[in-house]
C-alpha positions as semicolon CSV with decimal commas, in nm:
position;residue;x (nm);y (nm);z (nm)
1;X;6,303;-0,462;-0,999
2;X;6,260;-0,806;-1,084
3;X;6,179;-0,861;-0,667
4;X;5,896;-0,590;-0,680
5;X;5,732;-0,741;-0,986
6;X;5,712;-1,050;-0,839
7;X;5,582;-0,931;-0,521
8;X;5,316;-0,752;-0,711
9;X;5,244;-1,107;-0,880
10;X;5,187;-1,263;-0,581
11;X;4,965;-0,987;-0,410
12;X;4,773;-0,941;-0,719
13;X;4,687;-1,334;-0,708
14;X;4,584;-1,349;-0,339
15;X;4,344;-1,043;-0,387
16;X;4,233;-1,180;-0,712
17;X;4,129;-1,535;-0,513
18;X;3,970;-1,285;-0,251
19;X;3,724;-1,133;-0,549
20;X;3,640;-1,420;-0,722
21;X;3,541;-1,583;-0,404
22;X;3,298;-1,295;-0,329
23;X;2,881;-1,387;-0,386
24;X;2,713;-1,143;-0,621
25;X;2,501;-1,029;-0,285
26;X;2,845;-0,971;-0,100
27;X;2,939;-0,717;-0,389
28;X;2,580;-0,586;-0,414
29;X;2,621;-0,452;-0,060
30;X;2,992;-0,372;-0,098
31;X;2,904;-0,141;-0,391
32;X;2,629;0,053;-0,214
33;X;2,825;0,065;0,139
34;X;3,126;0,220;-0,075
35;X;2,884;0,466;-0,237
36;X;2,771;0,582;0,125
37;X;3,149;0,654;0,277
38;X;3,260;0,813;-0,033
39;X;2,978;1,046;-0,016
40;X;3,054;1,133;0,307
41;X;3,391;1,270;0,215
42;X;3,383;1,666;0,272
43;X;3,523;1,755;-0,077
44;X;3,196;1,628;-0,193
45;X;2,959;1,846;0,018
46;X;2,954;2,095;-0,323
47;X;2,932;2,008;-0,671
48;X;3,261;1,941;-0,813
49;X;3,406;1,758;-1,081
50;X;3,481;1,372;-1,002
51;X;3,655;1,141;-1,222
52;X;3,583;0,817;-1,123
53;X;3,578;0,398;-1,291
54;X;3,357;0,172;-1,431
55;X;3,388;-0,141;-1,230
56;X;3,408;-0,483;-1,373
57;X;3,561;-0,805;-1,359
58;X;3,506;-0,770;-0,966
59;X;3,632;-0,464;-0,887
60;X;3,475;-0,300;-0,633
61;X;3,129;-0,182;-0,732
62;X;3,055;0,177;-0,843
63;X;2,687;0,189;-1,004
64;X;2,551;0,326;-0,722
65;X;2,789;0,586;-0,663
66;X;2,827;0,730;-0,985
67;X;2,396;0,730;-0,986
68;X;2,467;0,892;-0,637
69;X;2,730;1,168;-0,754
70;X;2,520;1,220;-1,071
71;X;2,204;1,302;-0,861
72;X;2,387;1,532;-0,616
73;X;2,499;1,747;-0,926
74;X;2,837;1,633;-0,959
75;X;3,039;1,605;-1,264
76;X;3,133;1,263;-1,335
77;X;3,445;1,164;-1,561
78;X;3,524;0,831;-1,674
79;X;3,752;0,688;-1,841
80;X;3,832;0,550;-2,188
81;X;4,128;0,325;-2,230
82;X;4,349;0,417;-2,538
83;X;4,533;0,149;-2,718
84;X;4,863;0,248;-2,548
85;X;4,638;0,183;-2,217
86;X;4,636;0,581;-2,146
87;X;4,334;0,670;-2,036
88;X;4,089;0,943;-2,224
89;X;3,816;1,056;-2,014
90;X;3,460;1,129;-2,136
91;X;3,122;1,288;-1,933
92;X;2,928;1,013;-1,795
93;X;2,619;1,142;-1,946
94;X;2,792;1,218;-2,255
95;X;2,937;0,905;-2,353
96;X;3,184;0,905;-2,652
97;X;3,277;1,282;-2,663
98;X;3,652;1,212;-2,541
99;X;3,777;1,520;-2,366
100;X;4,179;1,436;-2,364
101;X;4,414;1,275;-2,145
102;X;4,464;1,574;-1,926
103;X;4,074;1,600;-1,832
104;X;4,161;1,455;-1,533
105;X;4,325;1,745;-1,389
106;X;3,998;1,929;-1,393
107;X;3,850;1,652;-1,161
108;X;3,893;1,760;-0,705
109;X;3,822;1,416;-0,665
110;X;3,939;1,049;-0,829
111;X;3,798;0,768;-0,750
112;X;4,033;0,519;-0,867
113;X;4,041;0,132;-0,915
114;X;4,301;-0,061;-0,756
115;X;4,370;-0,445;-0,581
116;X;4,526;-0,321;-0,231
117;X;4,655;-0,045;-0,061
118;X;4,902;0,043;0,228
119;X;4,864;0,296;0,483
120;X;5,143;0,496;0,348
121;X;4,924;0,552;0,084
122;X;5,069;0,312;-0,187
123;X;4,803;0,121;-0,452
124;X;4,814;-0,166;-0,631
125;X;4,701;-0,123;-0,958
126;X;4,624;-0,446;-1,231
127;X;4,982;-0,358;-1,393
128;X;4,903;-0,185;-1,722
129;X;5,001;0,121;-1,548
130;X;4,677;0,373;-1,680
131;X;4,609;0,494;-1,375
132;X;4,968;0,573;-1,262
133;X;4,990;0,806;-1,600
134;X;4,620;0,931;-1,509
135;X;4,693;0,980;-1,123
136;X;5,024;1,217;-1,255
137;X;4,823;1,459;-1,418
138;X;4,641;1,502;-1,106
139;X;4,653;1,902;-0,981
140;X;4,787;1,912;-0,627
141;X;4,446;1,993;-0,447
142;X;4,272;1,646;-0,598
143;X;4,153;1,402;-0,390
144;X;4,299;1,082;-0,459
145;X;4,045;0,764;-0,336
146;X;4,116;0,434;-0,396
147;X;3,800;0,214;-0,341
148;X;3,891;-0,127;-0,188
149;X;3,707;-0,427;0,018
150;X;3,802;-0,452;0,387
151;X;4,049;-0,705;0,360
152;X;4,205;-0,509;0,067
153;X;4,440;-0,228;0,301
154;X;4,700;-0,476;0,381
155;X;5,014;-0,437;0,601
156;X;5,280;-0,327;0,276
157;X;5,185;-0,279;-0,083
158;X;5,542;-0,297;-0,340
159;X;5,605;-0,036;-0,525
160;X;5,842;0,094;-0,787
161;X;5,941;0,421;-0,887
162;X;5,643;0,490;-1,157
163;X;5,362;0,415;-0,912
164;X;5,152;0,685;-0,804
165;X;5,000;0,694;-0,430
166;X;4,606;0,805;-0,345
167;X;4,518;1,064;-0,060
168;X;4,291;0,799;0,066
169;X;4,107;0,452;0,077
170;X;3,741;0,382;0,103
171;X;3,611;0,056;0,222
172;X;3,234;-0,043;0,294
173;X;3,331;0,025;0,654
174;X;3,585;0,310;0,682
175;X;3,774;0,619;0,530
176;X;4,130;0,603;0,571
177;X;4,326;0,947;0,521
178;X;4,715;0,887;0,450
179;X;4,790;1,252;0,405
């Protein structure tokens, strides 16, 4: 275990570099690219419930696609972190009316945060594990998206036994289905 944790470390810290090294104007155009190639996705043609993050600390943007989803008549979840770093979800335009843990199962797609991904599907979360507990309450038929920069889908993402895959990665430039 101790191998995998350190691996994570190390990944985490070269992605981390990557971010901070991006100019507000790269991550202005990031976040609306993103917002155009996850609207494309077909489980978003209809209205549906979407839980999806709150970026900061350079994550990839999502202002403009949670404006986007809102305007196209989609329900939009996010998340509130609990103190044991469980996550509580909450109706973007109702802001602190928490609806429970196990909201997110009513979502059909999750956009969720992450640092890299693998094209087996793997993600690498920041290592408090909330979306791993939030991604397990999923219902089979969700969509799970992980929203990364290019560079971000790298050749092998570690993993241990708790970590939860995605369905899929969005990048400004490309949708990536892994099952």
């Amino acid at each position: 275990m101790g191998d995998v944790a350190e691996a994570k470390a190390r990944l985490r810290g070269e992605i981390a570099a990557g971010r901070a090294a991006r100019s507000p104007r790269q991550r202005d155009a990031d976040a609306t690219a993103l917002a155009h190639q996850v609207l494309q996705l077909p489980e978003l043609r209809e209205p549906v419930t979407v839980a999806a993050y709150v970026s900061f600390r350079g994550e990839p943007g999502t202002a403009p696609l949670l404006d986007a989803l809102q305007r196209q008549g989609h329900r939009v979840l996010v998340p509130v972190l609990l103190p044991d770093r469980d996550l509580d979800w909450t109706a973007l335009d109702e802001p602190g009316s928490p609806m429970g843990v196990d909201a997110i199962a009513r979502a059909r797609v999750v956009v969720c945060p992450g640092l890299a991904g693998d094209q087996r599907g793997a993600r690498l979360g920041r290592g408090g594990g909330s979306y791993d507990r939030a991604l397990a309450r999923c219902g089979a038929g969700t969509l799970r998206v992980l929203l990364l920069h290019d560079d971000e889908l790298v050749e092998g993402v570690p993993t241990a036994m708790h970590d939860q895959p995605v369905d899929a990665f969005v990048t400004p430039t490309r949708t990536v289905r892994v099952r």
